[in-house]
N, C-alpha and C positions, 0 to 999 in steps of 0.2 A: 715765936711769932714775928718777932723785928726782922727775925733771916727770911723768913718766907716773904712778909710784906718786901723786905731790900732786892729780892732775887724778883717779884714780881715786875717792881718796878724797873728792874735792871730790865727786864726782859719787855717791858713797855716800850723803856726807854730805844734797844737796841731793833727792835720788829715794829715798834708802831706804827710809824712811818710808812714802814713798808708796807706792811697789810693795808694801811691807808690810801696809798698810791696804789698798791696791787687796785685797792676796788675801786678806786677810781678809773685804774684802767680798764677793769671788765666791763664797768656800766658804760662811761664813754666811749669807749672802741665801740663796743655794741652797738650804741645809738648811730656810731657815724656808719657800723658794717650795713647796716639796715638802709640808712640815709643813700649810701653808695650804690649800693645794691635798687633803690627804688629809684635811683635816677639813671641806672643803667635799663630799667625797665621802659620806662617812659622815652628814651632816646628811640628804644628797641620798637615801643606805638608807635611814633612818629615816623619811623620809618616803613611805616607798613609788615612789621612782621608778626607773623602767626603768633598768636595771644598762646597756645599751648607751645611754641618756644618762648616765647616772653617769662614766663611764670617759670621754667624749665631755667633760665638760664640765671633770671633773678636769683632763685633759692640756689644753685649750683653759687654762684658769687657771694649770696650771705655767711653758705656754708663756712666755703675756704677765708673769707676775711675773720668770720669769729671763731674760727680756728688759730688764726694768727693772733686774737686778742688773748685769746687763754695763752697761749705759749709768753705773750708779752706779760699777762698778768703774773704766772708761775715762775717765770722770770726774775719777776721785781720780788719775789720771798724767796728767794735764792735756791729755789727747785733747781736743779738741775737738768734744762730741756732735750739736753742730746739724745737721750735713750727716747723721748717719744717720739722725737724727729725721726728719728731711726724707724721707730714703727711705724710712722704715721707713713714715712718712704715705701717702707716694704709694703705694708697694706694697699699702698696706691698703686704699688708694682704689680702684686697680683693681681688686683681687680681689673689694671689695663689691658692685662697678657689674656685676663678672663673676657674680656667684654672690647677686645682690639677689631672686632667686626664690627658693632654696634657702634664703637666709638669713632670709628672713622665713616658710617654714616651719618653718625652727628655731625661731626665736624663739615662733613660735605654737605649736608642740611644747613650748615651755619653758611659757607659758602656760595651757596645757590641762594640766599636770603640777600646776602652783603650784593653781591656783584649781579644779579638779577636776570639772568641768560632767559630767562623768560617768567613771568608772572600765571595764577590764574587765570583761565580763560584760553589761554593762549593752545596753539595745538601745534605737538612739537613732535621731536621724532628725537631718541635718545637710548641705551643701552636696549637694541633693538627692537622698541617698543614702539606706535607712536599711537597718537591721542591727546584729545582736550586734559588739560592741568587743572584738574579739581583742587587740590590742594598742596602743599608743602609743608610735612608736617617734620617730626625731630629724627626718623631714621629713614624715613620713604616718601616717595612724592604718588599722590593717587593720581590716577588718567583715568581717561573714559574712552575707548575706545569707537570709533565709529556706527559697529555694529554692538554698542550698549553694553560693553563690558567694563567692569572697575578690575583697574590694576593697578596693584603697588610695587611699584619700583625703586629699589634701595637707592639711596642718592651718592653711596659710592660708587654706584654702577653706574650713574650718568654723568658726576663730577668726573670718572676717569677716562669718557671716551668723546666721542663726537657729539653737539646737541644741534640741532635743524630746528630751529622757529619759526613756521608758515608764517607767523602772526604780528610778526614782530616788522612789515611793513606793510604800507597800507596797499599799494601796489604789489603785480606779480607780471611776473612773464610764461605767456602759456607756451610750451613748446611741441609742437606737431608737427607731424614727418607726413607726405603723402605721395604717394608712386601714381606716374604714369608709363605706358607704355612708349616705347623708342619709337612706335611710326605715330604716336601722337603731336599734335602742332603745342608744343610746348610755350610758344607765344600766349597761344588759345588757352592752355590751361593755366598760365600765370595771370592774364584778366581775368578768368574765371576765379581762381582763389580771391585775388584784391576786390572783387565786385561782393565776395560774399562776407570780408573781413569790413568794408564799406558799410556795408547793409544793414550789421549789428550795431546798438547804440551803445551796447557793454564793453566797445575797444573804446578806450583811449586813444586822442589827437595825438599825445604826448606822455611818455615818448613814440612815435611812429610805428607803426606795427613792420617788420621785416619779413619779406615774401622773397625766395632767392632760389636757385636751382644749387641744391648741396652737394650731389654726388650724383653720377654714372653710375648706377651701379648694374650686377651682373644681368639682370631683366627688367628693369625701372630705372626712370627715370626720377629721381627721387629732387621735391623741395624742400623747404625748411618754412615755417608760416610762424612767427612769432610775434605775436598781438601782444598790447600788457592790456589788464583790465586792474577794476580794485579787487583787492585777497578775497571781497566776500563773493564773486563773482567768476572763480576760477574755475571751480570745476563745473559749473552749468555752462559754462562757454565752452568749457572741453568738450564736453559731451556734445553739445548741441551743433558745433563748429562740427564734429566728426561724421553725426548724422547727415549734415548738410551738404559736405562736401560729397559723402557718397551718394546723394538723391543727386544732385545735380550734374557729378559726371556721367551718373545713368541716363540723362536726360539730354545731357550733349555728346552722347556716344564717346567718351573718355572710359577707355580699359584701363582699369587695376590690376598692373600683374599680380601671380600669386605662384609662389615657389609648384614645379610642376618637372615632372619626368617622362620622357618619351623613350619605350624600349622597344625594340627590336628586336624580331624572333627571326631568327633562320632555319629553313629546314635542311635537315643534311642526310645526304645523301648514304642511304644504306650500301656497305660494302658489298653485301652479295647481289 
């Protein structure tokens, strides 16, 4: 019995400690993983980002830190951690080679959050799509199409190419082309545009609206009419500005060419 009590306490003596420390490092670490983790959350509210990446990104950070605390606990009772580093490598390697589509619309989710190329609300134009931004969620961004459609668009698809934000100034510039014909008095029709770009109360003073003759071209006589108005006000002015100019050149005798072909027949002459 004195050897077995002498070997326990040897065996007290030599591990106590450790196991002591080991648990002190599992509970502590824990608390702080936790602690880390829930203030990485609240940076993430404050910043305005999506509460189902918030919770997503939280738990993904509590994971990997109390993972770090076990290896530091197993550590301190002289586990030897290589080999599950090892697996814990490999495990990670395949899941990324599994889930390398996913994971890099996460990542460009994360991306599109951080640097904010455009918010909800906004109506943008991106990976061929465009539409109002419902949402930005952890692999896809939802739009809404014009005519009422919901589309989800991977966000590596939009982090990788072009994005176009209508929304993203308060002001616009509308751009419209209009042809007269070459025996028209093109003086006549440059008052005529400015009296009707005048008229609207939807143009802006400032910046100046730009009324210019652009190009000769092959049967027109073509100007350039660029008003800015505000964003919410663009395409009613398109439209209405387009209407108006065709009522009125009908009403001042102002031809609008239109691409047209003249053939000619000849009769030929039978050889007998």
């Amino acid at each position: 019995m004195e050897t077995v009590g002498v070997t326990i306490q040897g065996l007290i003596a030599a591990y106590g400690l450790k196991i002591l420390a080991a648990i002190v490092i599992f509970f502590v670490g824990k608390r702080l993983a936790r602690i880390l983790a829930d203030v990485l959350g609240k940076v993430m509210r404050r910043a305005g980002t999506d509460e189902t990446l918030v919770k997503f990104v939280v738990n993904l950070s509590f994971m990997g830190l109390f993972a770090f605390v076990v290896l530091a606990a197993l550590n301190q009772l002289g586990v030897q951690t290589t080999a599950f580093i090892a697996v814990l490598g490999a495990a990670g390697l395949a899941i990324g080679l599994a889930l390398q589509g996913s994971l890099s619309n996460f990542a460009a989710g994360v991306m599109l959050i951080l640097f904010r190329p455009f918010k909800v609300g906004d109506y943008i134009e991106a990976a061929g799509t465009a539409g109002t931004v419902e949402g930005i969620m952890i692999f896809s961004t939802k739009m809404k199409t014009p005519d009422n459609r919901e589309i989800h668009v991977p966000n590596g698809a939009i982090m990788g190419g072009t994005i176009t934000n209508y929304s993203a100034k308060d002001t616009r510039r509308v751009d419209l082309v209009f042809g007269c014909s070459y025996n028209d008095d093109i003086s006549k029709v440059k008052g005529l545009l400015e009296e009707i770009v005048s008229a609207d109360e939807r143009v802006l003073k400032d910046p100046a609206p730009t009324i210019a003759v652009s190009e000769l071209a092959e049967s027109s006589v073509n100007f350039i009419v660029r008003p800015w108005v505000n964003a919410a006000d663009y395409w009613g002015l398109y439209w209405d500005f387009t209407e108006t100019v065709k009522i009125r050149f009908d009403q001042e005798g102002i031809s609008i060419p239109y691409p047209q072909q003249d053939i000619y027949m000849h009769k030929v002459k039978s050889a007998a």
